[in-house]
C-alpha positions in Angstrom: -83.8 -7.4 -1.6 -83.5 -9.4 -4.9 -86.4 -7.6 -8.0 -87.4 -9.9 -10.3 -86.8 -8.5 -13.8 -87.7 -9.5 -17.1 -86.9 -8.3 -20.3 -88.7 -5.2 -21.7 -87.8 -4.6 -24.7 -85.7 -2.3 -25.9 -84.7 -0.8 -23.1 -83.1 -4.0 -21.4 -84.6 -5.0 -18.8 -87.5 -3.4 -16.0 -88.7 -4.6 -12.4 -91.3 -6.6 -13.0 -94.2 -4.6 -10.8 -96.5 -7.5 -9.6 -94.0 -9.0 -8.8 -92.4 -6.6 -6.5 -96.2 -5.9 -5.4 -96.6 -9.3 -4.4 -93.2 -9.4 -2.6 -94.2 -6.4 -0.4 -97.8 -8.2 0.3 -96.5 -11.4 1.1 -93.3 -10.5 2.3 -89.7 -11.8 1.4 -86.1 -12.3 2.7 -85.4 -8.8 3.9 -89.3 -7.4 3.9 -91.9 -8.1 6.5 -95.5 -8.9 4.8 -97.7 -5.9 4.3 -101.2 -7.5 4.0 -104.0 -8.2 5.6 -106.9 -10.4 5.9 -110.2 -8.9 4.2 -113.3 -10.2 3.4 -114.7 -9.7 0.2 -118.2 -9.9 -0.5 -119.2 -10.5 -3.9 -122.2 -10.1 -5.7 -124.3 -13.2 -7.4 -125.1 -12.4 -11.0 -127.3 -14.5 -13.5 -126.0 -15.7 -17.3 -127.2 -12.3 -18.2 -124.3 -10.1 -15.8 -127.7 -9.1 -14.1 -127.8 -8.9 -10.2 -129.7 -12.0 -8.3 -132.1 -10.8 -6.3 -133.4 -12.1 -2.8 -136.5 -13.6 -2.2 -137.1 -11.0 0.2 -137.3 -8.2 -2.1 -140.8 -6.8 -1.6 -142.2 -7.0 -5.2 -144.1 -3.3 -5.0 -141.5 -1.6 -2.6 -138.4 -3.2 -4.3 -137.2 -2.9 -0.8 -134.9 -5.8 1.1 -136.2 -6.9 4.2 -133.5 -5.7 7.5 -130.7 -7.1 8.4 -132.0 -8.9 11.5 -135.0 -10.3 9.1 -133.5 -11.9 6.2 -131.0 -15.3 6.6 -129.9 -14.9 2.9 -128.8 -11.5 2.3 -129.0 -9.5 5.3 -130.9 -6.3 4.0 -128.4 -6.5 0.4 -130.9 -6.7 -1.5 -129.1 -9.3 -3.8 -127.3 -12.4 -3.0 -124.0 -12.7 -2.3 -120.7 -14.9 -1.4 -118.1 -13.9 0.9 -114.2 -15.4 0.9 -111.4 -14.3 2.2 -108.8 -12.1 0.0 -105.3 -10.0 1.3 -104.9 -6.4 0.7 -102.8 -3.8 2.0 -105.1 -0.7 3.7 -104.1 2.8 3.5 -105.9 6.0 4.6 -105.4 9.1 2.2 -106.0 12.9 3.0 -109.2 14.6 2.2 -107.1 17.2 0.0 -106.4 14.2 -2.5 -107.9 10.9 -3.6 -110.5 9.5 -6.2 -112.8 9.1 -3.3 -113.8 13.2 -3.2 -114.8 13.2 -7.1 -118.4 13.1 -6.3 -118.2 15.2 -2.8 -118.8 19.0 -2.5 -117.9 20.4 0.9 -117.9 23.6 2.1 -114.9 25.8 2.9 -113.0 25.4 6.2 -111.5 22.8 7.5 -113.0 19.3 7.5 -112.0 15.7 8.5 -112.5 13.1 6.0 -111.4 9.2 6.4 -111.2 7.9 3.0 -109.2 5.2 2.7 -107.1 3.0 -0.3 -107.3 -1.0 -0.9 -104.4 -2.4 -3.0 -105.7 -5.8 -4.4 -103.4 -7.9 -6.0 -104.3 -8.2 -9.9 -106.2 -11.2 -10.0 -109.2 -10.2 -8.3 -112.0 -9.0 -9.7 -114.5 -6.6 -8.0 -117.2 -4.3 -9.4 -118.4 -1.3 -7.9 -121.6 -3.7 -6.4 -119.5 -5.4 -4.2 -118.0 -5.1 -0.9 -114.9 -5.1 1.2 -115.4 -5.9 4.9 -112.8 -5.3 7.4 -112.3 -7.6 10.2 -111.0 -6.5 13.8 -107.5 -6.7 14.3 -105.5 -7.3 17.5 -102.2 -5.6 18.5 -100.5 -7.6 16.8 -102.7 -6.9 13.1 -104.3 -10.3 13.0 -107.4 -11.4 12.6 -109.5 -11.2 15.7 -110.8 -15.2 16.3 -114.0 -15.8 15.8 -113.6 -13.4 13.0 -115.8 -10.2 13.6 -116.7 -7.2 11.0 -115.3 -3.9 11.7 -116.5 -2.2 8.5 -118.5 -2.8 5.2 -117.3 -0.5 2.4 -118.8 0.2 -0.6 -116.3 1.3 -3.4 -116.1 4.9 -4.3 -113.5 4.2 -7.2 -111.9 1.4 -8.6 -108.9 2.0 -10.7 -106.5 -0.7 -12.6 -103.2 0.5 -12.1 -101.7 -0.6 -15.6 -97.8 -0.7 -16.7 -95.9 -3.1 -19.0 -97.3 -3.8 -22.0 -100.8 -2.4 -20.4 -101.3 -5.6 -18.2 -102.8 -5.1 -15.0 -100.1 -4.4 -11.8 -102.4 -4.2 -9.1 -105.7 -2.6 -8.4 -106.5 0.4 -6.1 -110.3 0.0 -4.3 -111.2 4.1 -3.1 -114.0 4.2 -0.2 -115.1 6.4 2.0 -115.7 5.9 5.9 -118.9 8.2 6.0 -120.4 5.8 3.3 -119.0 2.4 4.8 -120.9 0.9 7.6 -119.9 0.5 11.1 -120.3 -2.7 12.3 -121.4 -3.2 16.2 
């Protein structure tokens, strides 16, 4: 496998880590790609960074009508678009992970499903967005027509950070008991 480096300074010269994160996403001469198709649903905002909300927002309940009821956002609440990005999935233990900052559990022994994104550094999500996962076949692609497996809701969203502080990649936390299951 061939690492792109470039020049870091005093110390010579570094891998260059987006780089070698792309190269294990997409794949290269002697690595098979890593990725896989995601959707990522992102939320409308207004010139002010605010949140556009759907016409179906009741204006005393501030409740969204259901998902089977409204065409625009399907029970959101806000409007939304929805395009395809890559990421590479992992699940993580319940003993460890960003995702358990905000949980208390009681003692004994419990089964959690948390699961890690990696992103590549260009996108940019906020904790108001989504990440869908799609069905998969045997072979991890996309089953066609494309069809929802999961709606997550980030728990944690960190910017993993090196060289010269620039962005590497970025690590999406969620947690299954928060995501929803899609029928």
């Amino acid at each position: 496998m061939s690492r792109q480096l470039y020049p870091s300074g005093a110390s010579g010269t570094e891998i260059d880590l987006r780089s070698e994160f792309e190269q294990m996403m997409s794949g290269s001469a002697g690595e098979i790609p890593k990725q896989q198709k995601l959707v990522f649903r992102q939320m409308r905002r207004d010139a002010n960074d605010e949140l556009l909300e759907c016409s179906c927002v009741s204006i005393l309940t501030k409740e969204a009508d259901t998902e089977d009821q409204c065409p625009f956002c399907f029970g959101e609440r806000y409007y939304w678009n929805e395009s395809f990005v890559y990421g590479y999935v992992m699940h993580v233990g319940s003993k460890g992970g960003y995702t358990n900052k905000r949980v208390n559990m009681q003692p004994g022994v419990i089964s959690a499903y948390d699961k890690v994104f990696y992103l590549r550094y260009s996108e940019t999500i906020t904790y108001d967005d989504k990440i869908i996962e799609l069905k998969l076949d045997s072979e991890g692609k996309p089953v066609v027509p494309y069809r929802r497996k999961m709606i997550f809701r980030p728990e944690t969203i960190m910017e993993m950070r090196s060289d010269y502080g620039r962005i590497e990649f970025i690590a999406v936390y969620v947690n299954e008991n928060n995501g929803i299951r899609v029928k």
